[in-house]
N, C-alpha and C positions, 0 to 999 in steps of 0.2 A: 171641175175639181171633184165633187161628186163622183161622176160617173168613172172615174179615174182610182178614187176609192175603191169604189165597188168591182171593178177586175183586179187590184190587188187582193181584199179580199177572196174572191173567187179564184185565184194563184193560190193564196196561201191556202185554201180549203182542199184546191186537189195536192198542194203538194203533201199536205197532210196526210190526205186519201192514198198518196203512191206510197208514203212514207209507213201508212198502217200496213196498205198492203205487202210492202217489203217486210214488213216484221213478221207480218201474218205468214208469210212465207216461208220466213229461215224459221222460225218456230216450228210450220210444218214441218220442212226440210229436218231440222232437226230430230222431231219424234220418229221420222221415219225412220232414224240411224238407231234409236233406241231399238235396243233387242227385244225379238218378240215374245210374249211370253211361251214358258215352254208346253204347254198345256197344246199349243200348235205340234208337239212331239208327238201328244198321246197317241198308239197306235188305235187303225181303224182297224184292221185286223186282230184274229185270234179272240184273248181274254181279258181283261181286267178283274185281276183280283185283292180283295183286301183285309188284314187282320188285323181286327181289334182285340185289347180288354178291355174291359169295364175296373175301374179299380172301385169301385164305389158298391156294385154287385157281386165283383169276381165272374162274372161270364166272359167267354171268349165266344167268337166268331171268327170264322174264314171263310169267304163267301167270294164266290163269281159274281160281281154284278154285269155285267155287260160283255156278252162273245157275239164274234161278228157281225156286227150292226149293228149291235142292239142291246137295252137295257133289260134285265132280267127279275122278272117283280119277285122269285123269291129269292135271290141276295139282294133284291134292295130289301126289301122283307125284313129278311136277317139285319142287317146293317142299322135300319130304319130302329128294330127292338132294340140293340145293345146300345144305341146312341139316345135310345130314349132320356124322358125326365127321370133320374132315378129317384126324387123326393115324391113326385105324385104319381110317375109312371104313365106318362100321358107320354103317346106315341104321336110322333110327327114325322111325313118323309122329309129325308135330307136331302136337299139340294143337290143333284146329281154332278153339279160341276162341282161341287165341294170336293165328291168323292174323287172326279176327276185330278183333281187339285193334289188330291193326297197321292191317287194314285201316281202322278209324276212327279211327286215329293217324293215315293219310296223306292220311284227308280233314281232321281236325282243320288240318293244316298246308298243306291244299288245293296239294297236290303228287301227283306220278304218277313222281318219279324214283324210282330202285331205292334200298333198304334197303343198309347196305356191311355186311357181318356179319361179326363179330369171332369169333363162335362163337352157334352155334345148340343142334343135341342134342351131348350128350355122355357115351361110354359110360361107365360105372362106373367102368373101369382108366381112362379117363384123366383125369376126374374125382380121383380117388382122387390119381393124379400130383400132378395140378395143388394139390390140396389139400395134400399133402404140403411144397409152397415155402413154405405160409404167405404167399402171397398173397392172404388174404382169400374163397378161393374153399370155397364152403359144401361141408360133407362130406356132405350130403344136398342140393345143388342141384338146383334144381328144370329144369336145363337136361337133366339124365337121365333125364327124364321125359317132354322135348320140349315143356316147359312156359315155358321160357322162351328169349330170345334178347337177345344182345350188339349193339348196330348205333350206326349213324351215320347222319345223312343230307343229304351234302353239300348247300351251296345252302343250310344250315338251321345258324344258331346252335346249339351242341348245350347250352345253356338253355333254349333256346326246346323243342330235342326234347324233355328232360324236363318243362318246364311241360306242356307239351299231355300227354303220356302221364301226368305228375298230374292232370291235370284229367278226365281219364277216367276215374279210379277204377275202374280193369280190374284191380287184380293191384299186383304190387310194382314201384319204379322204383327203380334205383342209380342215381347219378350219376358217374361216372369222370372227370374233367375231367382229370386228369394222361395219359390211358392214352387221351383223346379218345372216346369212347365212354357211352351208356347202354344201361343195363340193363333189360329190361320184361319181367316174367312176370304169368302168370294165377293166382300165389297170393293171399296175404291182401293187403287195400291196407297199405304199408307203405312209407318211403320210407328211403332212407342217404346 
C-alpha cells in the first residue's frame, strides 16, 4: 500500500512538473507575440540628434549625440549640461539608452522640436528634498541615476506624448496631467 502511495505521488509530482512546464511555455509563447520594443527601430546608421529646453534655466540645446556607430562625448557633453541638477548644478551623464528612448519617442511623434524639461538627473540631496514634500517623488528615483527625465512637448497633446512613449515599451511612463508633464525612464515597463 505504501509503496503504491508513493508512485501516485510521484505521478502527481511530474504531472505537476508537465503541467508548470506547459504554462511556462504559453507564457513564453505568449511574450514572444508581445511587440518589440521600438528602440529595436533606432537606426544604426547616419545621426541621432536631439533638442532640448531647459525650462528651469532657459538653455537650449541641439546636439548630435551619436553618427555612425558611435556615441559622441561632445553631444553627450552638451545634453549631459542641459539635463543637469539645475538646484545644485551637479552634472551626471545620462544614460544613453534614455536618450535612445527619446530619440525614438521623437520619431514615434515624427517631430524634431526640442524636449521642455521639467527635471532631467537629480542629485541625491535634492532628490532626497524633493522626496521629503511627499509629492510622490520616489526615494530611489531612477532620475539619480540619469535614468530618467521629466518633459513636455509642445505642438504634442501630452496623451498623445504618453501613448507614443507606451507604445515603446522602453522603461516606465508617469503621466502628470495636472503638473502638464510626462514622465519616461529606462526602468521596468510600468505605467502610473
Amino acid at each position: 500500500m505504501r509503496a503504491l502511495q508513493l508512485i501516485e505521488n510521484q505521478n502527481k509530482s511530474r504531472t505537476c512538473s508537465r503541467r508548470g512546464m506547459l504554462r511556462l511555455s504559453a507564457a513564453a509563447g505568449a511574450c514572444a507575440l508581445l511587440p518589440a520594443p521600438a528602440l529595436a527601430n533606432v537606426p544604426r546608421q547616419g545621426e541621432r540628434r536631439l533638442a532640448f529646453y531647459n525650462l528651469h534655466t532657459g538653455e537650449r540645446t541641439a546636439a548630435t549625440y551619436w553618427a555612425d556607430g558611435s556615441y559622441l562625448t561632445d553631444g553627450l557633453s552638451e545634453i549631459n549640461h542641459l539635463l543637469r541638477d539645475f538646484r545644485t548644478g551637479e552634472v551626471r551623464a545620462i544614460d544613453r539608452r534614455l536618450l535612445d528612448l527619446l530619440y525614438a519617442l521623437q520619431d514615434t511623434l515624427d517631430t524634431r522640436d526640442p524636449f521642455h524639461v521639467i527635471s532631467g538627473y537629480r542629485s541625491p540631496k535634492t532628490n532626497a528634498s524633493l522626496a521629503s514634500t511627499g509629492r510622490g517623488v520616489a526615494k530611489q528615483s531612477l532620475h539619480m541615476r540619469g535614468m530618467a527625465v521629466d518633459i513636455r512637448l509642445p505642438g504634442q497633446r501630452l496623451g498623445d506624448l504618453r501613448d507614443a512613449a507606451k507604445a515603446l515599451r522602453g522603461g516606465g511612463v508617469g503621466y502628470y496631467a495636472g503638473s502638464n508633464f510626462v514622465h519616461v525612464d529606462i526602468g521596468r515597463v510600468r505605467y502610473w
